[in-house]
C-alpha positions in Angstrom: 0.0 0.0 0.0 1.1 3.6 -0.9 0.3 7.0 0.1 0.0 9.9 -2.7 -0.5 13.1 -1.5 -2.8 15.0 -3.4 -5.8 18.5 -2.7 -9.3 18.2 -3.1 -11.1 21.1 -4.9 -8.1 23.2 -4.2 -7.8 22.7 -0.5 -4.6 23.3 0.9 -5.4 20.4 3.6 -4.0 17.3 1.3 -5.5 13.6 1.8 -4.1 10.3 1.5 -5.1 8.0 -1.6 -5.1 4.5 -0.1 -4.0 2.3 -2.9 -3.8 -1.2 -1.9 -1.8 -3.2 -5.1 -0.4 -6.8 -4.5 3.4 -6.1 -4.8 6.1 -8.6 -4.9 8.8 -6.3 -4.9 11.1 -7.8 -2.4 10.8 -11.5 -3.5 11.6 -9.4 -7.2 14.7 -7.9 -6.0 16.3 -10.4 -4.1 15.9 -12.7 -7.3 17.4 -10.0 -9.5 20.4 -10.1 -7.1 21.1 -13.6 -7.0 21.2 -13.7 -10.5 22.4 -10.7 -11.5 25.9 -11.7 -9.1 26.2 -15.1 -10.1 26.0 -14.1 -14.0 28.1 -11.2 -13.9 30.6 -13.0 -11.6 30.6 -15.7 -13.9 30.9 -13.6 -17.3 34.2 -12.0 -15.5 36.0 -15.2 -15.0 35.1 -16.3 -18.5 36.7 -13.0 -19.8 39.6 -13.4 -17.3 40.5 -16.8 -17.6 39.6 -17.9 -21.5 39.3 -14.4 -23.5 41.8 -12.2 -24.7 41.4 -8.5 -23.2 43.4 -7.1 -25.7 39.6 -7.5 -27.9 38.2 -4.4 -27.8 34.8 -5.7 -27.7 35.9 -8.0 -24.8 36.8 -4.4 -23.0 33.4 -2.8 -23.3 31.7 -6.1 -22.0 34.3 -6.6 -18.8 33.3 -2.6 -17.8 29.6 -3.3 -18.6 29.7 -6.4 -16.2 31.6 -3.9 -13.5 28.8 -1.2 -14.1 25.7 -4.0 -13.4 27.7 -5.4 -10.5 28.3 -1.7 -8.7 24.1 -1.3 -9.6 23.4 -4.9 -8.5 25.0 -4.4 -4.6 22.8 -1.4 -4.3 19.9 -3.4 -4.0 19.7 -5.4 -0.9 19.7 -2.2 0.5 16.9 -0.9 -1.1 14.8 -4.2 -0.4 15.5 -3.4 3.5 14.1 -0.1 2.1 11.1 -1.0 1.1 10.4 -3.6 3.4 11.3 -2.2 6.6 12.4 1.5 6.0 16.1 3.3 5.9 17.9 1.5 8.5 21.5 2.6 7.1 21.8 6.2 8.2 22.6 9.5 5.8 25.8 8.2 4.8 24.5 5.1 3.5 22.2 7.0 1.7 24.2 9.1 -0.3 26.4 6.3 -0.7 24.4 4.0 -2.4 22.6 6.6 -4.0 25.7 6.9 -5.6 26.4 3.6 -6.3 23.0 3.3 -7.9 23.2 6.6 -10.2 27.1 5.6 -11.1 25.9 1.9 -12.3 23.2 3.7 -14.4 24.7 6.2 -16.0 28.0 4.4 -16.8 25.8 1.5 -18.4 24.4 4.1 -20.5 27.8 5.9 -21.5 29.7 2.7 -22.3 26.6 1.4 -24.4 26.9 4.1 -26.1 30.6 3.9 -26.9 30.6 0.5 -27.7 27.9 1.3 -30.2 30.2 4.3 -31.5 33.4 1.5 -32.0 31.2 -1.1 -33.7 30.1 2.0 -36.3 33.5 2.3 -36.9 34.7 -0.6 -37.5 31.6 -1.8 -39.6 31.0 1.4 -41.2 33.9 3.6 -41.6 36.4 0.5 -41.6 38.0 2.6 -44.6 39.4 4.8 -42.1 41.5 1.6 -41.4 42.4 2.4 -38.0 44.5 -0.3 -36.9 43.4 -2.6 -33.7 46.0 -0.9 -31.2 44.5 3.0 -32.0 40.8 1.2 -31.3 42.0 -0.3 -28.3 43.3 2.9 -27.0 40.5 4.7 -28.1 38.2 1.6 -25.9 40.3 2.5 -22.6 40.0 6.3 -23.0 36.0 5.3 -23.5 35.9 3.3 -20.5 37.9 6.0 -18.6 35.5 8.8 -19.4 32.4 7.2 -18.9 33.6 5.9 -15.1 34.7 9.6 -14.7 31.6 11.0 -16.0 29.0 8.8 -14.4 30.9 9.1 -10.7 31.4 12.9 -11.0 27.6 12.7 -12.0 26.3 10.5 -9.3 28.3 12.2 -6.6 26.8 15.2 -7.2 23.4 13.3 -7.1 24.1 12.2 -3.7 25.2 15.2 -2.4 20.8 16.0 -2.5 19.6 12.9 -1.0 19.3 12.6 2.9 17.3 10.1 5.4 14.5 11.7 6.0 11.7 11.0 8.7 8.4 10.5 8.0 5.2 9.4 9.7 7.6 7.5 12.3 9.3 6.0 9.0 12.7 6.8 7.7 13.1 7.3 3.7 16.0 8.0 1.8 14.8 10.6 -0.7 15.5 13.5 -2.8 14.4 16.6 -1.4 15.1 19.3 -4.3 12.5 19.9 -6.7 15.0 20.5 -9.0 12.8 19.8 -12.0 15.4 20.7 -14.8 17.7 18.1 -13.7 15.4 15.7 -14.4 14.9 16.9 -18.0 18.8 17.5 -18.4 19.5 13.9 -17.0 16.2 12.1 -18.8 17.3 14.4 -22.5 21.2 13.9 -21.6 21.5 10.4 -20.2 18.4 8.5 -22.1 17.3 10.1 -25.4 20.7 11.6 -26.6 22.6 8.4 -26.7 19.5 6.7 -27.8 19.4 9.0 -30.7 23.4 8.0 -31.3 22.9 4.3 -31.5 19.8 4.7 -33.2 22.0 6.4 -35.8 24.6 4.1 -35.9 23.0 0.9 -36.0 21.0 2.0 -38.6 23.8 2.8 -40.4 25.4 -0.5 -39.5 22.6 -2.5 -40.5 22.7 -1.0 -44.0 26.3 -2.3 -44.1 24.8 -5.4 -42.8 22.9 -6.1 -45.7 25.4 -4.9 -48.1 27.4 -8.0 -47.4 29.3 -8.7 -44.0 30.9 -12.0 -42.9 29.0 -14.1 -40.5 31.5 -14.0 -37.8 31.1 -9.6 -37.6 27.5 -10.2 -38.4 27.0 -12.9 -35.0 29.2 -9.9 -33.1 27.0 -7.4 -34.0 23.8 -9.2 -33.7 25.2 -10.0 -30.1 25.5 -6.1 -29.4 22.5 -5.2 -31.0 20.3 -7.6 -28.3 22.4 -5.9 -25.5 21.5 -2.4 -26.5 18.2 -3.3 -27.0 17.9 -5.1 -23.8 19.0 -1.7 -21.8 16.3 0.4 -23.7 13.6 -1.7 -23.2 14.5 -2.3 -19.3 15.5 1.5 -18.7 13.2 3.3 -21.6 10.0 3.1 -19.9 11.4 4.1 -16.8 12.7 7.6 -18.4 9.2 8.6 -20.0 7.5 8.0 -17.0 10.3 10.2 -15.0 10.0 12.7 -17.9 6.1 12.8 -17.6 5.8 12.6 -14.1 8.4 15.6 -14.3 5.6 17.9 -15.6 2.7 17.2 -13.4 1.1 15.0 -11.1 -2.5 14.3 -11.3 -4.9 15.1 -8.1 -7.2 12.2 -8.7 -6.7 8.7 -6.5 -7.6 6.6 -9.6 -4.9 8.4 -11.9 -2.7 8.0 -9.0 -3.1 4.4 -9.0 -2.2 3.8 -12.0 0.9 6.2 -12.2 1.5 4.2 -8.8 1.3 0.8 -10.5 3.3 2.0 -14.1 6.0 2.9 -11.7 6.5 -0.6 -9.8 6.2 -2.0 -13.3 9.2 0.3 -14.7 10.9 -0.3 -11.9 11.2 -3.8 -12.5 12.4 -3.9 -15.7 15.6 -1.2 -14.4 16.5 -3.6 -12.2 16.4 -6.2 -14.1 18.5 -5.3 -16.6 21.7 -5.8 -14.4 21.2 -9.7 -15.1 19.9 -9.4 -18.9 24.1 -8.6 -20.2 25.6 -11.6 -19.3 22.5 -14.0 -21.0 22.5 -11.6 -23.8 26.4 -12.2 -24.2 25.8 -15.8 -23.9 24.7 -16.0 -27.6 28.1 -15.7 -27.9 28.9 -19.4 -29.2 32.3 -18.8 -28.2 31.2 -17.6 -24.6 29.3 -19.9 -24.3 31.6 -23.2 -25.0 33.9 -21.0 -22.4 31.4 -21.1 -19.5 30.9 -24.7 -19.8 34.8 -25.0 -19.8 34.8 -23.1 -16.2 31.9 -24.8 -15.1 33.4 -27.8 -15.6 37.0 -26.6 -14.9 38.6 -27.5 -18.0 41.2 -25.0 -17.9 42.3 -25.8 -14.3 42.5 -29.5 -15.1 44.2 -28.6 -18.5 46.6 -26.1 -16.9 47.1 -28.9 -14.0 47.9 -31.5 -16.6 50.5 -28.9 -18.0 52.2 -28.2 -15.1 52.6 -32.5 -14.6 53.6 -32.8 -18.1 56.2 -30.3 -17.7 57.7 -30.9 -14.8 57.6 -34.7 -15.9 59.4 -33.8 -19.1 62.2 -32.2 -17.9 63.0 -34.5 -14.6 63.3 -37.3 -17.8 65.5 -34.7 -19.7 67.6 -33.8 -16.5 68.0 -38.0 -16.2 69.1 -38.3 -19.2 71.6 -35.9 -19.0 72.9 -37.7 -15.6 72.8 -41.3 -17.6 74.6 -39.7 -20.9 77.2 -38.1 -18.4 77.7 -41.1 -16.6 78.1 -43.0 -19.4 81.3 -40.5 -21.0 82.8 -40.2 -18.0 85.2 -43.4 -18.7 85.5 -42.7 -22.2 86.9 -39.2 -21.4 89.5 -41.0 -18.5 90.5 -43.4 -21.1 91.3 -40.9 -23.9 93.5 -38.6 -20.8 95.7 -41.9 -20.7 
């Protein structure tokens, strides 16, 4: 059940709208962190311990896993949240307020430099900028975007604070700031939307002009993860951005704006465990997670190290043997 506070007939005395919606928010989120740690956790040792980092692609996809793991240990706090109330004082507030805006917007940035690389490389590949210029250009990326979206997030925390409520404690924005929320919704949701939206469509073209399967399958791969954040995150910003303008007076509209907002809220959070199934059409990925699930490349390395160490004790015996064996040969020719 949620409160809205709204007037009636232009009173300034506001009243409640008691709107009583079966919510499964907690069971949600604690399932969304679960899986959103195991995959990401898993998607990092596959890149560690099978894939070459040098890729650029491969860098992109290590920072996006970073980026949904910072959003991802946000939320057991904000299931405490909503279940109880704000147990972890101001500083946890504005901590992982931060944490939460700095997993957002760098998911957001990097997408949108990935997108940026893959245009060039499909598109303009008659640039011919070789792999270790793209690679540096990928760091610098990744560089910007964490400095961007912690600057950014930082200063978002700086306007949140515990506040107490009706005997509750809330961690919540007080400013009514509302051109922040245009400049962040325009800024950090429709402007890089517009981007990839270019360049995709420009990469499809090239698509269908005649690329090999194996850039095709890495595109097509990139392509579902973009989508995959605008479809989790997109719904989210319109209602922000309408919401932004005006709020409606009547209970019924309220319930409704109150029920579009647990939906939208869902599908942010859940897009911190969508990346590492997305990547996992990945054929290659995917013959590597069942390597490390079934610790191939322990065993393998294991059976290395034996074979090595097997090899040379037989070489350093051999050596003794052959010295052993010209010792009396070189006494004999001495006499």
């Amino acid at each position: 059940m949620a409160n809205f506070t709204s007037t009636h007939d232009g009173a300034t005395d506001p009243y409640f709208c008691d709107i009583n919606v079966t919510d499964i928010t907690g069971p949600f989120f604690i399932l969304i962190f679960v899986f959103s740690v195991i995959g990401n956790s898993l998607l990092l040792c596959v890149l560690f311990i099978y894939e070459n980092l040098k890729n650029v692609t491969n860098i992109f996809i290590l920072n996006l896993a970073c980026s949904d793991l910072i959003f991802t240990i946000t939320v057991p706090f904000w299931v405490v949240d909503y279940l109880h109330d704000w147990i972890f004082g101001d500083f946890g507030c504005k901590f992982m307020t931060a944490a939460y805006r700095a997993g957002l917007y760098s998911s957001v940035i990097l997408l949108t430099a990935m997108t940026v690389d893959r245009f060039i490389a499909v598109v303009l590949h008659k640039l011919k900028i070789n792999h270790a210029k793209r690679k540096k250009y990928a760091i610098c990326s990744c560089i910007a975007a964490w400095v961007i979206s912690i600057s950014a997030s930082l200063s978002d925390a700086m306007k949140v604070k515990v506040i107490k409520w009706d005997g509750f404690n809330y961690c919540e924005d007080e400013s009514e700031d509302k051109l922040r929320d245009y400049l962040q919704v325009s800024l950090l949701f429709f402007l890089p939307f517009a981007i990839i939206i270019f360049c995709y469509s420009a990469i499809l073209m090239k698509v269908l002009q005649g690329l090999n399967r194996k850039k095709f399958r890495t595109v097509a791969v990139l392509l579902c993860i973009v989508a995959a954040f605008f479809i989790c995150w997109g719904p989210y910003h319109i209602w922000l951005l309408i919401t932004s303008f005006d709020m409606p007076n009547d209970c019924k509209a309220q319930e409704w704006l109150y029920i579009t907002y647990h939906i939208c809220e869902k599908l942010t959070y859940s897009h911190c465990c969508v990346n590492p199934l997305l990547c996992m059409l990945s054929q290659k990925l995917r013959k590597h997670l069942l390597n490390l699930l079934r610790c191939e490349n322990v065993c393998r390395k294991n059976r290395e190290t034996d074979t090595g160490q097997t090899v040379a004790f037989t070489a350093q015996r051999s050596a003794v043997q052959l010295e052993l064996h010209n010792l009396p040969l070189n006494s004999h020719s001495l006499n």
